[in-house]
Each structure stands twice: as C-alpha cells, then as structure tokens.
C-alpha positions in Angstrom: 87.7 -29.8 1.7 84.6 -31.4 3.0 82.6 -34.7 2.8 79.1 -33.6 1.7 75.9 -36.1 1.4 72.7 -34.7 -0.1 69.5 -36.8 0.7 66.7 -36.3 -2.0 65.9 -37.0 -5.2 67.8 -37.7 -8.0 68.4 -40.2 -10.9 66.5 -42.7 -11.4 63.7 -40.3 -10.2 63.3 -37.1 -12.5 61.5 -34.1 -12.4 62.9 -30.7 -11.1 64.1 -31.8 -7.3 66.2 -34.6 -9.2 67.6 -32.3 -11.5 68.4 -29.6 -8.6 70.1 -32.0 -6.6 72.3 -33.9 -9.1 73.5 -30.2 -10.5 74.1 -29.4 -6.3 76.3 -32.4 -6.4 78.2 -31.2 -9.5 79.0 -27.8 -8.0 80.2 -28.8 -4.6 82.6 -31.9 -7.1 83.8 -28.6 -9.1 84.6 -26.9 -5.9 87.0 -29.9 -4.6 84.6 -31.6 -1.7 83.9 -35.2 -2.1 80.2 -35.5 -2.7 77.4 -38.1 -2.9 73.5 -38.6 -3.3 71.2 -40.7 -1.2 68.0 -41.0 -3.1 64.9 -43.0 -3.2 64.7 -46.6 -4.2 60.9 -46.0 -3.4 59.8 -42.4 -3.5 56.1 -42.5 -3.8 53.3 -45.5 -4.0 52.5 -45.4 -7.4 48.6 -44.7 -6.1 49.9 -41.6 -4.3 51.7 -40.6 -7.9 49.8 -38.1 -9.8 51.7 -38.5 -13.1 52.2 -41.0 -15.6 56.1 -42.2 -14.4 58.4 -41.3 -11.4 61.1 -42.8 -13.2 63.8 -40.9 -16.1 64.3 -43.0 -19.0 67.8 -41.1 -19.6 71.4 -42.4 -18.9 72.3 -42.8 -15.4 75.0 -40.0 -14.9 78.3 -41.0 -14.7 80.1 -38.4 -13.0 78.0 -38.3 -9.4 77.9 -41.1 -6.8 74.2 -41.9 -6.6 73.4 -44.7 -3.9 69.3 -45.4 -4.5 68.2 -47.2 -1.1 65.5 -44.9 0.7 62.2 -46.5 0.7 59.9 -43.5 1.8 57.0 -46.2 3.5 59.3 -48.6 5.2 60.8 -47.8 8.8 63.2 -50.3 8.9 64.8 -49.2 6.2 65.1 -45.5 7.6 67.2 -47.5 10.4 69.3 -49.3 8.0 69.6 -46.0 5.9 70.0 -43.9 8.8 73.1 -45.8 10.4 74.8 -46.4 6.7 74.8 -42.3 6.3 76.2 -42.0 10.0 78.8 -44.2 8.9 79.8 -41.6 5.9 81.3 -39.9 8.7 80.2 -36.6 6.6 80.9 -33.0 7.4 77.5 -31.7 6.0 74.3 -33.4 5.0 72.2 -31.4 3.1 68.6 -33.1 3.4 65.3 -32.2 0.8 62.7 -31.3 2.4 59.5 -30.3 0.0 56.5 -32.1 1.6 55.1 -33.5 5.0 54.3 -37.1 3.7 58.5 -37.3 3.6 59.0 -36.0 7.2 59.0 -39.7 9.0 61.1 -41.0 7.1 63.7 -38.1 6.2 63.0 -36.9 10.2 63.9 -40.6 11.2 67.2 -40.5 9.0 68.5 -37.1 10.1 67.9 -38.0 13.9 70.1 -41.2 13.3 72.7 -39.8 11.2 73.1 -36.7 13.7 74.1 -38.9 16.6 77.9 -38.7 15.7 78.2 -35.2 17.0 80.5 -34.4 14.1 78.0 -34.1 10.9 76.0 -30.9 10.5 72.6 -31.2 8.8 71.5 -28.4 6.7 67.6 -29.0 5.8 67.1 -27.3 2.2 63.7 -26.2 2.4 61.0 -26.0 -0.6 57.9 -25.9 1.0 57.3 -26.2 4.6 53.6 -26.5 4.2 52.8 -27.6 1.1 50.1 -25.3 -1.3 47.2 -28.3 -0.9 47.4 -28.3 3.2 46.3 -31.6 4.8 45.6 -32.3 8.4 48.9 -33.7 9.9 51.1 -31.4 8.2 52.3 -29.3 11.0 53.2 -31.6 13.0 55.0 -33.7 10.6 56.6 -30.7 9.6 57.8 -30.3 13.5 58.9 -33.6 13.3 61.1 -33.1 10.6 62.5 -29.2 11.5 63.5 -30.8 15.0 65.7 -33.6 13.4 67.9 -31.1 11.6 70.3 -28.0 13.2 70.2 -25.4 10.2 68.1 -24.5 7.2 68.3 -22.6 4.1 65.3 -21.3 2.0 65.0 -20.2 -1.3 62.0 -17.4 -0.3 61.2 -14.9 2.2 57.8 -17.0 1.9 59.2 -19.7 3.2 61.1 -18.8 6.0 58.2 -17.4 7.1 56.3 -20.2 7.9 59.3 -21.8 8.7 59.9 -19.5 11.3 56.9 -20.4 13.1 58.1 -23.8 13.3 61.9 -23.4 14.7 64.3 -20.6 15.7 67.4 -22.7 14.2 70.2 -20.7 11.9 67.7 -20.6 9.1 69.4 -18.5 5.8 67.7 -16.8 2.7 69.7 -17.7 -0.7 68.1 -17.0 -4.0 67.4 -19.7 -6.5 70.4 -20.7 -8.4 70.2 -20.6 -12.1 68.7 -23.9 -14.0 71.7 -23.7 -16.4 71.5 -27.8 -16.9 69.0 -28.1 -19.8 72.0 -26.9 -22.2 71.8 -23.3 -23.4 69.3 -21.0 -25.9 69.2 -21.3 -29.4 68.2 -19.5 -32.2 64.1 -18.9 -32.0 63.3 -19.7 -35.4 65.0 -22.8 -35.3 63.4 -23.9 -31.9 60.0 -23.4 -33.0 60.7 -25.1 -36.6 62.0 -28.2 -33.8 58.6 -28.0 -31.5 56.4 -27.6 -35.0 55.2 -24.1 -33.3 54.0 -20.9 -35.8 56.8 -18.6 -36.8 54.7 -15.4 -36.4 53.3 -15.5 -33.4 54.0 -14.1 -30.0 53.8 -17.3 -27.9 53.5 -17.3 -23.9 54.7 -20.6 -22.7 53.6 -22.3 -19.9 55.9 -24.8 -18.0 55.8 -27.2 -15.5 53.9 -30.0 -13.5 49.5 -28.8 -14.0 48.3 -28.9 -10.8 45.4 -26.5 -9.6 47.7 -24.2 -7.8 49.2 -23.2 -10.9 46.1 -21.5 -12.1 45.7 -23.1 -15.7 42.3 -22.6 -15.6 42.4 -18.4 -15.2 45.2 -18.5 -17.8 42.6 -19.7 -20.2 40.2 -17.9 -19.1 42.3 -15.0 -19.8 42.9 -15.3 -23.5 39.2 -15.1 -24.1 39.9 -11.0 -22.9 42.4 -10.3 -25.7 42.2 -9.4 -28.7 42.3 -11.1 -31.8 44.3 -9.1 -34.0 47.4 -9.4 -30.6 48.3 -12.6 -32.9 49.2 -14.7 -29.9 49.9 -17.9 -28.8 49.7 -19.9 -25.5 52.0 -22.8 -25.0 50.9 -25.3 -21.9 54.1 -27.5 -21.9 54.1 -30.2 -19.0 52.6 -33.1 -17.4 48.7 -33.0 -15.9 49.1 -33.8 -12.1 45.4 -32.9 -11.4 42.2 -31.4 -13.4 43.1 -33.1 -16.6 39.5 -33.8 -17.8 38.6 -29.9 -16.3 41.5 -28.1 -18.5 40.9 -30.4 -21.5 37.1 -29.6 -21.4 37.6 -25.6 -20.7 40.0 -25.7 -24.1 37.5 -27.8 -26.2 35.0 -25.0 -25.1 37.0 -21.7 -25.2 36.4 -19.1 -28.2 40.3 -18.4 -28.4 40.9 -22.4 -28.6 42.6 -22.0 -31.8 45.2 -19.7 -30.0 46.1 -22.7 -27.3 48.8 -25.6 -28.0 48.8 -28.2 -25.7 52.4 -30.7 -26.0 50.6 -31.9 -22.0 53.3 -34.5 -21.7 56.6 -34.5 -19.8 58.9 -32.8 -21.2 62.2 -34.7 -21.3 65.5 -32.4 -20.7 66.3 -31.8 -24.3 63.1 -30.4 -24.9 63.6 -28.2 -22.3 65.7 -25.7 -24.1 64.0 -25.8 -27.0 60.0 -25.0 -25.4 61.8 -21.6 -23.2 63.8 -20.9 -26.7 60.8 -20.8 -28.7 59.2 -18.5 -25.9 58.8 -14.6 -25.6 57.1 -14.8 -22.3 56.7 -17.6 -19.7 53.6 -16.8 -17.5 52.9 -18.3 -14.0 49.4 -17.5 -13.4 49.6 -18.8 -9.7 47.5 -18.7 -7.1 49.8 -19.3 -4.8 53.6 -19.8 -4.2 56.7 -20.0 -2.7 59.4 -20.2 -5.1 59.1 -21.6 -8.4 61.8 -23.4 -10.2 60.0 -21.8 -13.4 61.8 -18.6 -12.7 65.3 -19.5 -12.3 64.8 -21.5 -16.1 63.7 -18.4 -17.4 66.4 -16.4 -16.1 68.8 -18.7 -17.3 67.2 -18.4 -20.9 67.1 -14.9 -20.9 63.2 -15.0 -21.3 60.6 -12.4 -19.5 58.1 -13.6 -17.4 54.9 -12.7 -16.0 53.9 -13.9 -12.4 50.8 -13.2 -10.3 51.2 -11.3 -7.2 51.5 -14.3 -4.9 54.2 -15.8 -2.3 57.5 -15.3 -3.3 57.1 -14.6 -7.1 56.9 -11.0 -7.3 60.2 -10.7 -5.8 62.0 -12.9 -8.4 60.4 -10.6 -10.9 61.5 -6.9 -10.7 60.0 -4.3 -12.9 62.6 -4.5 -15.0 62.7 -8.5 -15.9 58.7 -8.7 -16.4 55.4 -8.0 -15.1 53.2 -8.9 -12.0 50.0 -9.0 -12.1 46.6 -9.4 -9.9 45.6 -13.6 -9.8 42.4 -13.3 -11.6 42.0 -13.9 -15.7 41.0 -9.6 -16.1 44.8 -8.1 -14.6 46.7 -11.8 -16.3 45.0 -10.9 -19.7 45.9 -6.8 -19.7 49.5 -8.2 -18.1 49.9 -10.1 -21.7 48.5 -7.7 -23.6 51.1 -5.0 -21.8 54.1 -7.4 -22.5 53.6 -7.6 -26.4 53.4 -3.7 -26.6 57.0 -3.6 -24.5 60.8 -3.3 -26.1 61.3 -7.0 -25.7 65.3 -6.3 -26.4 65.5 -4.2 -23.0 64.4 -6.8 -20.5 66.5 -9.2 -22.4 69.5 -7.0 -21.8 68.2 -6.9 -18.2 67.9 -10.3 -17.5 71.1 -10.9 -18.6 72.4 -8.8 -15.9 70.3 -9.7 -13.2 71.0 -13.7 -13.9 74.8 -12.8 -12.8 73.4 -12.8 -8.8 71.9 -16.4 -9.3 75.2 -18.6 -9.8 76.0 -21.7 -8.2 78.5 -20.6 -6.4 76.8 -18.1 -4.5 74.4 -20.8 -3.1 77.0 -23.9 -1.8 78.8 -20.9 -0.2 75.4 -20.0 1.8 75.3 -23.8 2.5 78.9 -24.3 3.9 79.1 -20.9 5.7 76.1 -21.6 7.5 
C-alpha cells in the first residue's frame, strides 16, 4: 500500500473543497494506504473572503490526520511547509488546485516536495482559470501546472484549458458521489424540518451565490410561469456577491411570494434535509466547469435542471433532467417541462446512473495514473 498526502482544504476550513478532500482521505484509509491532509492555517485574508466565516464550527474529525500549517500569503512558510512534506517521504501527493491566487504558494510547495525523485504529484484540478478571469491568471496558472507531473480533471471543460497550459498525463474521471451529508429521508418530514409548504413543487437552489451562478435569470424566470404551476423556488446558501442586487430583485418580483430565501450557510446536517425536501435542483449558470451541485443531487436521487454551459450538460443526460438555453425564457419553460414529467422514472434512472460515480472509481484514476 501507499503513503498518500493531499494538500487543500479541509477541517477547520469548510465549504465543498473541505468536505471533498477529507471524504478523499477516508477512501484511500478504507482502501489500506496510510493517508494525511495538509491544509491551511491561513487560507484567505479575511478582506479577500466573500462570506461571513472560512471557519466550520463542527467537531474536528477524528479518524483523518489533518496537520493545519499552510499560510497561503507567507513564503517562508511555503519553505518550511515544502521541506516538512518532502520529508513524508510520500508515494503520491495529490495537490488542490481551484484558483490562481493559490498558485505561489501551492507551486512553491510542489516544486520543493518534488525534489526527492521518489514522490509523484497528482494536481487535482477544479478550475484552471477561474469563471471571474483576472489579469495574472495564466501565468500563475503556468506556474503552478509546471510544479506538478500529472493531473486529473473532473470535466472535459477543464482539461481543455488545461491542455493549453501543459502536455503532462492529464486524466478525465467523473465527479464522485457527495455521499457524506448522510442519506435521503422521507419528503414530508424534511420539509415539516426546513418549515417549507407541503403542496408545492419546490426547485431548490444550492450553493455559494455568486454572479456566475445566474440567480438573477432564475428570478427572472418565475415571473414567466404560471400561477396555477403551484411552485416554489428554494435559494439555499451563502451570498458571496450581489447580495443587495438579489435581495432588491425579490422585494420587486411579482412571483415574490413563490421565492424562500434560508441565504445562510448551510451547515452539513442541513444538507440532507434542503436536497430531501427538493423535486428539482436547478443551476441556472452562466458558466461552468463542473459543479459539485450535481454529484449531491445524484447522490439524493433528485433531478436537476442545468443551463447549457461548460461541463453541465454532460452530467445531465436526457434521462436524469433537463438542459436548457442560459436566459430566464428556455430556464422558465425548462421548469414548467419538469413539473409535467413522470418524476418516478428519472428517479429510477438516477439511481442507476449514480452506480458509475463511486469513490472507488476515482482513487483508482488517481493511483493508476
């Protein structure tokens, strides 16, 4: 068996990357290899922060090493970091890699830990230019690709662009399954828990606001159907951008009365409850690579619409949802499709198609590579 090291985040931090790379850690432990997480004593500058915390209020997990020491600003301490991970003495290092502001310091690591001419580095890639492009970012992006000798990629989007950056062994691997927010429960009950109406059919959207996302044409969009559709649109997640612009559009919408807002983070028992109390989770995007969105989804056995951007249409076959033109008209006649459709059938069929997203599948990718 191997020695594997993951570099990213992880507990204290939370959000989706944390929760991705401590459930990583878990399935390489299960397969036998001794496993441990380097993660950020300092992440972001709190002014660089969008949201309210970086920081989980949860119990630290007990059953993965966690060493928190990588301070994202501070060179020195990519030294110190760098020659205490080439001391591991590891057979793989899987590093994160999800925006340019982390290529100095992440790019200064990997060169330093790759200098005992035994360790292979596998970059897991999210984004290799990130959706709000900044001047800079290609060439820290080429600063960080250059550090590392493999990469996997979790779209076709993705490797892509990052093939214009490297001709490394670069691998395709879908999204595992978000199976860590515990499993579904009964619909009546999770929507008695959230304080959400029993008769309605409620589209849920998840995740981090940010402009990309396209909030805005999703509320747009329920101005366009009809009343007597008796719908519902849950926005579930923390504002990382256009707070005042959302909460202003809502306050002026005809269809207001249709729109719950829980705009907060949702903590990970929540989790289950918001995609359990869901028919449809819509992703209005306007653009994409992959979204973590559609693996939770999967995982509770929930259809999905998704605009016809980067990487999201081919996460969501025919058969599993509906894809539809980035613009409120084709997201509105997407919902109003979805509520006219056997709901049972793409359950059934997501329940087959989630078999192909295991855990498994992806640390294979990563130690065959």
């Amino acid at each position: 068996m191997s020695k594997i090291v993951i570099i990213g985040p992880a507990f204290p931090l939370r959000g989706g990357l944390a929760s991705f790379d401590e459930r990583l850690a878990r399935q390489f432990a299960k397969e036998g290899h001794e496993t441990l997480i380097y993660t950020f004593s300092l992440q972001y500058p709190n002014f660089l922060f969008p949201g309210t915390t970086q920081y989980s209020d949860s119990e630290p997990p007990k059953d993965i090493n966690i060493k928190v020491c990588i301070n994202s600003i501070n060179p020195l301490n990519w030294l110190r970091v760098g020659i205490q991970i080439e001391k591991e003495n590891a057979d793989i290092i899987i590093v994160r890699y999800w925006l340019p502001f982390m290529a100095p310091c992440l790019g200064t690591i990997c060169r330093i830990t790759g200098r005992n001419k035994k360790t292979a580095i596998v970059a897991l890639i999210d984004n290799i230019l990130p959706h709000e492009k900044r001047f800079g970012d290609r060439f820290l992006s080429k600063y960080f690709t250059d550090s590392v000798d493999k990469f996997i990629t979790m779209s076709q989007h993705v490797k892509h662009e990052l093939l214009s950056f490297t001709n490394k062994p670069t691998k395709l691997v879908n999204h595992p399954l978000i199976d860590n927010f515990g499993t579904k429960i009964d619909k009546d009950e999770a929507r008695t828990l959230l304080n959400l109406p029993a008769d309605r059919f409620i589209f849920l959207f998840f995740g981090f606001i940010r402009k990309y996302k396209g909030l805005d044409m999703l509320i747009d969009a329920i101005d366009f159907i009809p009343k007597n559709k008796n719908i519902t649109l849950v926005i579930a997640g923390e504002f990382y951008a256009d707070e005042s612009e959302i909460v202003s559009q809502i306050s002026a919408s005809s269809s207001k009365e249709s729109i719950i807002s829980r705009t907060h983070y949702i903590s990970d028992d929540e989790v289950a409850r918001y995609f359990s109390a869901s028919d449809c989770v819509i992703q209005p995007y306007r653009s994409a690579t992959q979204s973590g969105v559609t693996p939770l989804a999967y995982h509770f056995e929930v259809p999905m619409i998704v605009t016809n951007v980067g990487a999201l249409p081919d996460l969501v076959p025919e058969s599993l949802g509906i894809v539809c033109d980035p613009v409120p008209e084709s997201i509105a006649a997407a919902m109003v499709n979805i509520t006219e459709l056997d709901m049972n059938k793409f359950n059934q069929e997501i329940k087959i198609e989630k078999q192909k997203l295991s855990w498994q599948q992806f640390t294979e990718a990563i130690i065959t590579i």
